[in-house]
C-alpha positions as CSV (number, residue, x, y, z in Angstrom):
1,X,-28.6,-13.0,-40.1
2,X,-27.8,-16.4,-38.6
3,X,-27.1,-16.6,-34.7
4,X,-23.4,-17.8,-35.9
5,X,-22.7,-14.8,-37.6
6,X,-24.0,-12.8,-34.6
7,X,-21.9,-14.7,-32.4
8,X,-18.6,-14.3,-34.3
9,X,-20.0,-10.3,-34.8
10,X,-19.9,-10.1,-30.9
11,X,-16.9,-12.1,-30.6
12,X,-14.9,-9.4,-32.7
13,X,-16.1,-6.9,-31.3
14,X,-14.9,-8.0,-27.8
15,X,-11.5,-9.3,-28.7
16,X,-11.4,-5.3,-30.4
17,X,-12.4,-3.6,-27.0
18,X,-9.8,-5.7,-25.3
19,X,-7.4,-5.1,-27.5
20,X,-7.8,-1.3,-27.2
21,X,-8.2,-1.6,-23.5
22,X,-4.9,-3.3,-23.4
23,X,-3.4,-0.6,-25.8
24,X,-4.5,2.2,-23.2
25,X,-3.6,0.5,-20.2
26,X,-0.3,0.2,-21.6
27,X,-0.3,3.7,-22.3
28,X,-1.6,4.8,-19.2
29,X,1.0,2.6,-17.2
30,X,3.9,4.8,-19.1
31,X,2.0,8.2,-18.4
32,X,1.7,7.2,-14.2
33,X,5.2,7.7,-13.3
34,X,4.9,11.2,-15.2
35,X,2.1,11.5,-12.9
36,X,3.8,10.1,-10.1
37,X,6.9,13.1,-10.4
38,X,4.6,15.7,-11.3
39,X,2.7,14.9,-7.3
40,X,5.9,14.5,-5.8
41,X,6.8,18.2,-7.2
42,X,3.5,19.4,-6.3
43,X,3.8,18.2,-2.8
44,X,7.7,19.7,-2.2
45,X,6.3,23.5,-2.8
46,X,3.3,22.7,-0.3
47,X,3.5,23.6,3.5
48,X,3.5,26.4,6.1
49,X,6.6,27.8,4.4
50,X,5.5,27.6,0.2
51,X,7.9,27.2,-2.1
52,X,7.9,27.6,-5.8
53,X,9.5,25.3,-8.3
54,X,12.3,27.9,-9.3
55,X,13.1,28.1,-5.8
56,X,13.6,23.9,-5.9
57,X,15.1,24.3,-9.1
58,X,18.0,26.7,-7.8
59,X,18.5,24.9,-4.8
60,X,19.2,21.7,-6.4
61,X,21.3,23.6,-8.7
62,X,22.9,24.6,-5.9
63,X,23.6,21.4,-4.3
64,X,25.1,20.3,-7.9
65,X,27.3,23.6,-8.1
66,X,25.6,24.4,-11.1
67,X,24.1,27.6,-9.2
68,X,24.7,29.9,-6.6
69,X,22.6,31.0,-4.0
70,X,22.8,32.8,-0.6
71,X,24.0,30.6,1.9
72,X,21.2,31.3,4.6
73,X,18.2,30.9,1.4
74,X,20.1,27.5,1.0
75,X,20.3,26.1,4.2
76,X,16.5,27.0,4.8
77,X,15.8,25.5,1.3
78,X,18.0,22.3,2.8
79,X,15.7,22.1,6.4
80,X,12.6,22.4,4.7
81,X,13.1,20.4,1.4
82,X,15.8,17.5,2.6
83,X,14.9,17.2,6.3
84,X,11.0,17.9,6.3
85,X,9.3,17.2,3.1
86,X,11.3,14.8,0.9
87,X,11.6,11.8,3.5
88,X,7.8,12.2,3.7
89,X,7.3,12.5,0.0
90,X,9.6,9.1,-0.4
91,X,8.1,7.6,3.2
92,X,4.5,8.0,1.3
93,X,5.0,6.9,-1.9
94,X,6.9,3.4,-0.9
95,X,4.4,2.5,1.8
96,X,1.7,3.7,-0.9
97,X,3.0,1.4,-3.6
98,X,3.5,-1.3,-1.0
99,X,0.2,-1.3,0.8
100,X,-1.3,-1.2,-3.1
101,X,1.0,-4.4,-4.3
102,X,0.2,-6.3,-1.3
103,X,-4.0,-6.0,-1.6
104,X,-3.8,-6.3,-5.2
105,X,-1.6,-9.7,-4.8
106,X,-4.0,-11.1,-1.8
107,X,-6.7,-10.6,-3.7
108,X,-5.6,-12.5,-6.7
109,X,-4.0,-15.0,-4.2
110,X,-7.7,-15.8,-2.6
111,X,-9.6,-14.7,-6.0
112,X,-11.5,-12.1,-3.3
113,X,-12.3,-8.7,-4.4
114,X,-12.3,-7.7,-0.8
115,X,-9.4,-9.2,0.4
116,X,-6.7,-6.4,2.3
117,X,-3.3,-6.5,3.8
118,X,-5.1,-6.6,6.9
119,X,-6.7,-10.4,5.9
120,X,-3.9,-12.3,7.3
121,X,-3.7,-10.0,10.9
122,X,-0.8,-8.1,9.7
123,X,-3.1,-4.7,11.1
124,X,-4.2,-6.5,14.4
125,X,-0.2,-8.0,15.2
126,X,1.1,-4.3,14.1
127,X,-1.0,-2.5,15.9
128,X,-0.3,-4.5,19.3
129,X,3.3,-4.9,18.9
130,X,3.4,-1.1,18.5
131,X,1.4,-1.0,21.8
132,X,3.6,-3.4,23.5
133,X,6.5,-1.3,22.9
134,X,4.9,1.9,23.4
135,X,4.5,0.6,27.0
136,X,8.0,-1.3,27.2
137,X,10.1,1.1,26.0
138,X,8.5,3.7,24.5
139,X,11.7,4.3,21.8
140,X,11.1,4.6,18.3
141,X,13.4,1.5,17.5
142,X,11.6,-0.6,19.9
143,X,8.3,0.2,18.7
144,X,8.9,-0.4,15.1
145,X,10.7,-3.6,15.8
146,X,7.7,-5.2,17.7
147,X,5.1,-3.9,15.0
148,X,6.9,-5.2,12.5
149,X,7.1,-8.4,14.2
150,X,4.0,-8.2,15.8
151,X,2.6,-8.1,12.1
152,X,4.3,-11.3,11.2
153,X,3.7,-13.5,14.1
154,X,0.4,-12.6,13.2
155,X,0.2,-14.4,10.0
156,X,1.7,-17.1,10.8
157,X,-0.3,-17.5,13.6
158,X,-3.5,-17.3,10.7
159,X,-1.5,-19.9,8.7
160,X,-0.4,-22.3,11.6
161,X,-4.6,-22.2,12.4
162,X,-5.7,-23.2,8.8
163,X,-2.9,-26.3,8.8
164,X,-4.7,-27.4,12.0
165,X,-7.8,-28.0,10.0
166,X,-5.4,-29.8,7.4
167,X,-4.5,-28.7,4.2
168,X,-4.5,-25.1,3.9
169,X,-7.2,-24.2,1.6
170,X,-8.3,-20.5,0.5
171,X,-11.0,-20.6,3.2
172,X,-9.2,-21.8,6.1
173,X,-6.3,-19.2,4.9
174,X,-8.8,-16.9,5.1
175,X,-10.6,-17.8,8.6
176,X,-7.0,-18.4,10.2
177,X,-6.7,-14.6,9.1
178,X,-9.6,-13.8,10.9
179,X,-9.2,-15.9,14.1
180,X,-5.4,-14.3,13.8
181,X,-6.5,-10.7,13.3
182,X,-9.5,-11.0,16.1
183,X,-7.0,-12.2,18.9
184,X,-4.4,-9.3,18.0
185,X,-7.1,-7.0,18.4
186,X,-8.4,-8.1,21.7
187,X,-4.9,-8.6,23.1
188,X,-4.1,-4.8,21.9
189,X,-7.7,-3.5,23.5
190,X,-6.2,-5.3,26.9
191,X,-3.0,-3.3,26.5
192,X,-4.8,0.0,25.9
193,X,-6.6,-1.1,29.0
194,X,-4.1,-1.5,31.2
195,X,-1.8,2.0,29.7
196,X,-1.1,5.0,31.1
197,X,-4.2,6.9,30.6
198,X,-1.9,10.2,30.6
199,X,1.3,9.7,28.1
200,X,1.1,5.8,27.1
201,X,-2.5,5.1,25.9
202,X,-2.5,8.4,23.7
203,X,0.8,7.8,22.5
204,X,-1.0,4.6,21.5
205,X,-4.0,5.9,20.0
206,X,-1.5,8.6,17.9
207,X,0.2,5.6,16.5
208,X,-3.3,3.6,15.4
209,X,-4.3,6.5,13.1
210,X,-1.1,7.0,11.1
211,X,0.9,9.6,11.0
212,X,4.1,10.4,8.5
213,X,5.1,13.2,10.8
214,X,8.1,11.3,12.3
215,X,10.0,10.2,9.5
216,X,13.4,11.0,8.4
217,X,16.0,10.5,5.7
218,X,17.9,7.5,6.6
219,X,14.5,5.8,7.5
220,X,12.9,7.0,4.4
221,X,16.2,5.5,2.2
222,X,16.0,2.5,4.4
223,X,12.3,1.7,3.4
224,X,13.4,2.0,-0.2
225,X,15.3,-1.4,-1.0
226,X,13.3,-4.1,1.5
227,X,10.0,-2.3,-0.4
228,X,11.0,-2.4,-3.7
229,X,12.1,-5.6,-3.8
230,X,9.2,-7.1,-2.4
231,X,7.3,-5.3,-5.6
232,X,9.7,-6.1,-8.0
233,X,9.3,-9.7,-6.7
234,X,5.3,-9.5,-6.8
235,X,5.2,-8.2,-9.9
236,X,7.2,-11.2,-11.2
237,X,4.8,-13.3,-9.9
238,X,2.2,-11.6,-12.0
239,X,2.1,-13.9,-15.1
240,X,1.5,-17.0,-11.9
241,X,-1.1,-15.2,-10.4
242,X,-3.4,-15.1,-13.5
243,X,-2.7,-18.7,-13.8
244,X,-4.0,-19.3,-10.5
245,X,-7.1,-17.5,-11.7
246,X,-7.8,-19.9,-13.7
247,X,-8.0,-22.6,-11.2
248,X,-5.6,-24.8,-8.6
249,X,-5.5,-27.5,-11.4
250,X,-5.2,-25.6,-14.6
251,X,-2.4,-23.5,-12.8
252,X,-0.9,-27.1,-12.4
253,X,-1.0,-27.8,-15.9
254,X,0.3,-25.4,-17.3
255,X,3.5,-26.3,-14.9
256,X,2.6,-23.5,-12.1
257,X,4.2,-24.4,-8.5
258,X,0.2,-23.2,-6.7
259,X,1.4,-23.8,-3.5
260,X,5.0,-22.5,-3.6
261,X,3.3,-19.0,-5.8
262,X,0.9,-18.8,-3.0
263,X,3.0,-19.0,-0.2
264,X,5.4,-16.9,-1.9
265,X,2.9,-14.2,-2.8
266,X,1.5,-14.5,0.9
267,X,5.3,-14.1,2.5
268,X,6.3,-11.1,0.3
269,X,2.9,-9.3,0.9
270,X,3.4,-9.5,4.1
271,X,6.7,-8.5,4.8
272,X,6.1,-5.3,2.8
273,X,3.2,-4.3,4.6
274,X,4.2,-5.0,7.9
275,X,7.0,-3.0,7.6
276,X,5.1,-0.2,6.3
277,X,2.9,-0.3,9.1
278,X,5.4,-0.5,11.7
279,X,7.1,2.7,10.0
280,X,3.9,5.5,10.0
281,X,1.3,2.9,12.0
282,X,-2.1,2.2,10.6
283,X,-2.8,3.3,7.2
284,X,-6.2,1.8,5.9
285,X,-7.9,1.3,2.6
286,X,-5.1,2.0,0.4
287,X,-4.7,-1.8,0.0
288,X,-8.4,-2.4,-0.8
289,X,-9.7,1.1,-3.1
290,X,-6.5,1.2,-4.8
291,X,-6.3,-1.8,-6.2
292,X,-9.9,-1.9,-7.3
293,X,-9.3,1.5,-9.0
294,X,-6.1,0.2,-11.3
295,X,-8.6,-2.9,-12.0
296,X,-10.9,-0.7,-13.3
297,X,-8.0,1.3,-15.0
298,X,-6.1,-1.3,-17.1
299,X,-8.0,-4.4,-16.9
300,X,-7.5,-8.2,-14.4
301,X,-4.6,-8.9,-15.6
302,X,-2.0,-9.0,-12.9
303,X,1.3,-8.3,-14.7
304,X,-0.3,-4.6,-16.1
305,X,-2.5,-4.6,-12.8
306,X,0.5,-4.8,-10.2
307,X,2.7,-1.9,-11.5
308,X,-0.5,-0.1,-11.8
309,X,-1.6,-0.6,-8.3
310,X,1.8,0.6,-7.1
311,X,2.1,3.7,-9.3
312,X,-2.1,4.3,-8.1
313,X,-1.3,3.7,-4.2
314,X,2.4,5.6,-4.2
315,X,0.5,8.8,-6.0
316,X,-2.8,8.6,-3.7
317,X,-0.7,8.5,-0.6
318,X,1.5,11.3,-1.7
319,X,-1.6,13.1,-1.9
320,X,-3.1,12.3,1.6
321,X,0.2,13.3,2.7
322,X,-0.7,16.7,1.2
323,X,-4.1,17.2,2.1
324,X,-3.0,15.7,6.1
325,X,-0.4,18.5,6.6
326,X,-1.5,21.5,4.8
327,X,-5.8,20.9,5.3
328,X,-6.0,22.9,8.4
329,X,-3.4,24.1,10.9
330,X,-2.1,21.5,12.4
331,X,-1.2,18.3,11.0
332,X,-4.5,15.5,10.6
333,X,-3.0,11.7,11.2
334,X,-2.9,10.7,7.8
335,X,-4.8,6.9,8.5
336,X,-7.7,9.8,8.9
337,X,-7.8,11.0,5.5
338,X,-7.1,7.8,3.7
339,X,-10.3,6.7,5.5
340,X,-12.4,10.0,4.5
341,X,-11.2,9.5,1.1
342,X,-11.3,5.8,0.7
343,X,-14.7,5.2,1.8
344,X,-16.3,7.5,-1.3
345,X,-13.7,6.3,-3.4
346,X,-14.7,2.3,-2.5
347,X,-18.5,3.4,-2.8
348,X,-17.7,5.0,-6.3
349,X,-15.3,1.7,-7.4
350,X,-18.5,-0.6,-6.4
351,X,-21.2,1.9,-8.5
352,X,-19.1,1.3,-11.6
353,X,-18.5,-1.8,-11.5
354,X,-22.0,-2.3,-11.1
355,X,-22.5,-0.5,-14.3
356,X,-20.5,-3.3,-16.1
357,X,-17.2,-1.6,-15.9
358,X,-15.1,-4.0,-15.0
């Protein structure tokens, strides 16, 4: 047999395993919001007081008038499934889905496997505009507000250094990041410094490990529409960011804006994962595991990989959520178990892609 015929053999069977691979992913990417209800189920009947799905089923039967039930069953099925456990259910699986988007677009963006939300300082600024208002004000409103722009000052601080160095290239992105992130970090050390070692640095220290004990209804809802847009918007930008795989110039020629997409994809990654940081505080490893996962799942390609990663990071967090509040007796800050579980995970993601997975 003649090495051209062995060439075009191999050549058929690859375009075949990536044609099934696309196939399943495509599958798989329809079954995931199955998935995706089924956790969100799972995790309303879990807690101190267990619930079973009838018992959901009549209450919102209930709440439609399509049931009756006692009024005292329903308005303890009300606390404890509209009050308590649905905000956190939404709370998890939009700041999930966001943390996911945002490392999977970043590290198309730089074409790094190991690129995070927390590349640009968006987890340094957070974390010490959290702190500042923890010891300014100490209200809830306040707090979020300075994380949140604590987390963008950050960034622009990492891409005001990289101009400084003249034209913003991957690398200088990347070490403006790093210079950015560094300096938060310091400045937040000085702050825990200089707290109230009785209420206001562990107040502080509560807030650095995540927690999704605090939210609420109305916050939950009003995470929903910022965050989904932001993914919405990233996932357009899918079919751009395999472009830019490709290279700066044959992005260019195929009539792809590079720097508009990557400022673009920068902004919106950003915004979304600030602001789900300054909602539940630090949450790591979501934005790096996950997104390495859903490659491994359906494949490089960022239009199948970017509704993967957000269906992956919405379901994983859902499930922290559960193991956090129902582990042991009291509730464990959830930043701890994403962690615990993202460290394996991240070890297992790098032994199979070793093995020629991805």
């Amino acid at each position: 047999m003649s090495i051209a015929s062995l060439n075009e053999g191999t050549a058929a069977v690859r375009q075949q395993r990536r044609f099934w691979r696309v196939v399943s992913s495509s599958i798989l990417i329809v079954l995931l919001p199955g998935l995706l209800i089924f956790i969100a189920l799972l995790s309303l009947t879990i807690g101190r007081y267990p619930l079973t799905l009838g018992e959901i089923g009549q209450f919102f039967g209930a709440t439609a008038h399509l049931t009756s039930i006692p009024s005292a069953k329903y308005d303890l099925l009300h606390n404890v499934i509209i009050e308590i456990r649905m905000p956190r259910i939404i709370a998890a699986g939009f700041i999930g889905a966001a943390l996911s988007v945002s490392g999977a677009a970043f590290q198309a963006t730089f074409r790094n496997p190991l690129v995070s939300p927390g590349l640009m300082g968006v987890l340094g600024g957070a974390g010490f505009g959290a702190a500042l208002g923890i010891l300014w004000s100490g209200q809830p409103i306040v707090i979020e507000s300075l994380a949140f722009a604590g987390g963008l000052i950050a960034v622009m601080l990492g891409i005001g250094i990289a101009h400084v160095f003249g034209t913003a290239s991957l690398i200088t992105l990347v070490l403006g990041g790093l210079i950015s992130g560094a300096f938060f970090t310091s400045a937040l050390s000085l702050l825990k410094y200089l707290a109230d070692p009785y209420e206001q640095l562990p107040a502080i220290v509560y807030w650095l490990m995540g927690s999704l004990g605090n939210a609420d209804l109305a916050q939950a809802m009003w995470l929903t529409l910022p965050i989904l847009t932001g993914i919405v918007v990233l996932i357009w930008l899918g079919r751009a960011l395999d472009a830019l795989a490709m290279g700066e110039d044959e992005a260019r020629s195929l009539g792809v804006p590079v720097e508009t997409v990557r400022y673009g994809v920068i902004a919106m990654a950003t915004l979304i994962s600030a602001l789900s940081v300054s909602t539940v505080g630090m949450i790591g490893w979501v934005g790096l595991v996950v997104p390495h996962f859903s490659r491994l799942v359906v494949g490089p390609c960022n239009t199948r990989l970017l509704p993967a990663s957000a269906l992956f990071g919405a379901i994983f967090l859902i499930g922290a959520d559960i193991i956090s509040r129902s582990l042991i007796r009291t509730e464990i800050p959830i930043g701890i178990i994403t962690e615990l579980l993202g460290i394996p995970a991240f070890i297992l993601v790098l032994h199979r892609v070793r093995k020629g997975w991805a």
